[in-house]
C-alpha positions in Angstrom: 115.0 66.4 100.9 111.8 66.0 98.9 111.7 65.9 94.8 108.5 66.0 93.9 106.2 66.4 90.2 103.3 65.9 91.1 100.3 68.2 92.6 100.8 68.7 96.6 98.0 67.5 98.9 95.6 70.1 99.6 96.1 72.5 102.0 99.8 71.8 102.0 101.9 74.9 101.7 103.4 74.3 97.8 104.8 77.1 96.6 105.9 80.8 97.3 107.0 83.4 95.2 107.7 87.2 96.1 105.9 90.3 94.5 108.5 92.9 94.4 108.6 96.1 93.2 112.4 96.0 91.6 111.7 92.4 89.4 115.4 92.6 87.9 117.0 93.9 91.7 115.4 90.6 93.4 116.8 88.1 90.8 120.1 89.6 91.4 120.1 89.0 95.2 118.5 86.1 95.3 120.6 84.3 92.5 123.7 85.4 94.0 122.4 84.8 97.5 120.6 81.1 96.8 122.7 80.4 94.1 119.7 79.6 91.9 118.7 79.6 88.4 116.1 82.2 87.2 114.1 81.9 84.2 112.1 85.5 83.4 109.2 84.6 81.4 107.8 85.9 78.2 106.0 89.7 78.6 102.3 88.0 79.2 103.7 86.6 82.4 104.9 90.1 83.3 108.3 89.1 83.5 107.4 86.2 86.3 110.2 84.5 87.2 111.1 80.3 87.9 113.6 79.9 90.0 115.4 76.1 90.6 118.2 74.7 92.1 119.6 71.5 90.2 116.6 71.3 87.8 114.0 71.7 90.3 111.5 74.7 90.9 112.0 76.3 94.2 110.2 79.4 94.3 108.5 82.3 91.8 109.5 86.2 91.4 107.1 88.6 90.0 105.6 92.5 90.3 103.2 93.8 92.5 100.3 92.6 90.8 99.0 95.8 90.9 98.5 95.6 95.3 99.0 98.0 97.6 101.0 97.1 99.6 104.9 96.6 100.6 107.5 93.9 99.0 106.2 90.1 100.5 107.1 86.8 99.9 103.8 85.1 99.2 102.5 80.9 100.9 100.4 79.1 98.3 97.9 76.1 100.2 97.6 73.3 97.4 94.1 72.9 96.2 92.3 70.6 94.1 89.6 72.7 93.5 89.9 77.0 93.9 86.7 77.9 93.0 85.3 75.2 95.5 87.7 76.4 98.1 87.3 80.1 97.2 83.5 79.7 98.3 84.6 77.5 101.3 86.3 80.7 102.4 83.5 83.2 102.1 81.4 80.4 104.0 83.8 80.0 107.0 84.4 84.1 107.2 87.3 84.7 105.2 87.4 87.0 102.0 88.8 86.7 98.4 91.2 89.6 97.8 92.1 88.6 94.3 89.5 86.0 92.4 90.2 83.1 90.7 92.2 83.3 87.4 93.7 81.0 85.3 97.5 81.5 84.8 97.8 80.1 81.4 97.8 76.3 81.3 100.4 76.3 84.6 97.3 76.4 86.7 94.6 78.4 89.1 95.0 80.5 91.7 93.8 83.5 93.9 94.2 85.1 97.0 92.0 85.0 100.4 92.2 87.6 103.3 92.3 85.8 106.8 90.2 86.3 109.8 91.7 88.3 112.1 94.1 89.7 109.2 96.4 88.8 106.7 96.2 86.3 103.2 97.2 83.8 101.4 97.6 82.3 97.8 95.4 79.0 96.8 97.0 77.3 93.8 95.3 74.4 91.8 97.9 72.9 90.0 98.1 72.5 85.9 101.3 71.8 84.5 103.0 73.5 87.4 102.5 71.3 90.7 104.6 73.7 92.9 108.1 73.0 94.5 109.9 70.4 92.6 112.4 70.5 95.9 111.8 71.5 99.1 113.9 70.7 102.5 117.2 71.0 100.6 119.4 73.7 100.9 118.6 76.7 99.1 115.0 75.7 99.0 111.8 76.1 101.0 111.8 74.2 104.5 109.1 75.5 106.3 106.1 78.0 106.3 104.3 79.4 109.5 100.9 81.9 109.7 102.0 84.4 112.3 99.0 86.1 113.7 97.3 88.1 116.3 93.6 86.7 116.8 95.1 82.8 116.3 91.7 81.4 117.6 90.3 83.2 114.5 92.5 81.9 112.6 92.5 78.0 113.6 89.2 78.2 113.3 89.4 79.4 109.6 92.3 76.7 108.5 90.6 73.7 110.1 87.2 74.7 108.3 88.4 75.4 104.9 91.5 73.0 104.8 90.9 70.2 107.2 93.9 71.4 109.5 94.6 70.1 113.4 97.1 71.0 115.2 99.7 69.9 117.7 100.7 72.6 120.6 104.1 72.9 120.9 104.3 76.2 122.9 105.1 78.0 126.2 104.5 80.0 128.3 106.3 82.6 126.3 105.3 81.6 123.1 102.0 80.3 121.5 102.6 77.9 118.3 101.6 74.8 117.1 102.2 72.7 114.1 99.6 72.4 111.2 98.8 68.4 110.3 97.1 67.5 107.3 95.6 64.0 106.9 98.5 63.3 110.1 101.3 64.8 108.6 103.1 68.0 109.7 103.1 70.5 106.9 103.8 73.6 108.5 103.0 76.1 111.8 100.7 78.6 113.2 101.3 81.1 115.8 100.6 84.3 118.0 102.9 87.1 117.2 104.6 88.2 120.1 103.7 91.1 121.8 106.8 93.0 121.2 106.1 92.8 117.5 105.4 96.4 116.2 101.4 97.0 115.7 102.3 97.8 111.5 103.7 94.0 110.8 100.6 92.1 109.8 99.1 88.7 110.3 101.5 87.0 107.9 103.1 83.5 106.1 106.2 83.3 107.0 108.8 81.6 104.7 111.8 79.7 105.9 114.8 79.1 103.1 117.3 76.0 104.5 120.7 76.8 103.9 123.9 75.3 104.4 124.9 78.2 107.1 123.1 80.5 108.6 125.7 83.0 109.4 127.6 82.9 106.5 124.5 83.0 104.4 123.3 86.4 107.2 126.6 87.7 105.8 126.1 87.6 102.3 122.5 89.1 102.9 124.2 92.6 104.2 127.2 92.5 101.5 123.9 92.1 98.9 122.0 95.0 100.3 120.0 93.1 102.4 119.3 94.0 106.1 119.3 91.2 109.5 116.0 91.6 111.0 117.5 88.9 114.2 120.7 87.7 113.8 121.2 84.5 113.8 120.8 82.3 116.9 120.4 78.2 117.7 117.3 77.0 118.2 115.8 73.5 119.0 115.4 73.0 115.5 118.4 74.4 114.4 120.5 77.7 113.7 117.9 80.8 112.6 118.1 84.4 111.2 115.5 86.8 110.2 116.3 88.8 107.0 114.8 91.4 104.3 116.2 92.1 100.5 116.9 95.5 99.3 113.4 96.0 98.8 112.4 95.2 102.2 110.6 91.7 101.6 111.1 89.7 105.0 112.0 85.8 105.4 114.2 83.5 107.0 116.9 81.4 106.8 117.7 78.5 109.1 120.3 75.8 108.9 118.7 72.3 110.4 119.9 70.9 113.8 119.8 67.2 112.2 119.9 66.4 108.0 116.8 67.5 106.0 114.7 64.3 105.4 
């Protein structure tokens, strides 16, 4: 488990949120689902949402931000700087979808397009420094960039944010983990083959929960669908899952106790 007020170091995943085109439909799954507590703020936020568990920010829920494209759950790289980084990106081939913007006094962000496909959020923390908690049930314990040109994309992370990695593959599947200044943060992988040609390069967001196939359950009695059931893994017992509005992530329960 990690508690945590303070900014994240850069290029550490440090937050997620969804963009959703039912605002008031997510809340209810995920607060029944999580079991967390959802603040909707005031009408200039456009209804964003804080959600906690015990006190301590776990993840965001807001619109579509005006983007074309289907329900997502967004991965945020910390930043001290987004301006500094956005122009790091241009220079090492990567573009910025969205530009930097202030977001009130909680901080800076914006949103870069990958080489090779698909994007991410850069947030530059104010008075909101990202996940309070993190590796805890019910809370964010683990992000991984799923792509199909991963040279492209290794290439691009270790430029912009300093990232090496550590292969932990096989023969049937290419993935590594992402260090940053020698500690694991995260993963980077090549989508399977198998994967249909419309899923995009994509952050994928991994929730830790207490059980995974209870928790699968209560996904399908919400309106949810099971994308994989769940199965054990090395590092523990794993489902893929979408809300009623489509938005995929997973769930995993831990082979050992969260540290």
């Amino acid at each position: 488990m990690v508690v945590r007020d303070t900014p994240w170091d850069p290029g550490t995943p440090c937050w997620v949120d969804l963009m959703t085109t039912d605002q008031a439909a997510a809340r209810d799954f995920y607060g029944a689902l999580f079991g967390w507590q959802i603040d909707v703020g005031p009408e200039e936020t456009g209804g964003y949402a804080m959600c906690s568990v015990d006190g301590h920010s776990v993840a965001g829920i807001g619109g579509m931000m005006g983007m074309d494209h289907p329900p997502v759950w967004n991965t945020y790289l910390a930043t001290a700087d987004a301006d500094a980084t956005a122009a790091e990106i241009e220079s090492a081939g990567g573009s910025i979808a969205a530009p930097v913007m202030d977001v009130m006094g909680f901080g800076r962000m914006a949103f870069a397009l990958v080489p090779g496909g698909g994007a991410v959020g850069l947030w530059q923390a104010g008075t909101h420094t990202g996940f309070g908690l993190a590796n805890d049930s019910n809370s964010v314990t683990w992000n991984e960039f799923m792509t199909r040109d991963l040279p492209a994309a290794t290439q691009f992370y270790a430029s912009v944010f300093g990232y090496t990695y550590t292969d932990i593959g096989d023969e049937n599947f290419v993935y590594s983990t992402i260090e940053v200044g020698g500690q694991t943060v995260g993963g980077i992988g090549q989508l399977p083959a198998e994967v249909p040609a419309n899923v995009p390069p994509h952050w994928r967001v991994y929730f830790a929960v207490d059980d995974a196939d209870a928790t699968v359950a209560r996904v399908t009695e919400l309106g949810g669908a099971v994308l994989r059931p769940p199965m054990d893994m090395p590092y523990g017992r794993h489902a893929d899952v979408a809300d009623r509005q489509g938005a995929m992530f997973s769930i995993v329960k831990p082979a050992s106790p969260n540290t």
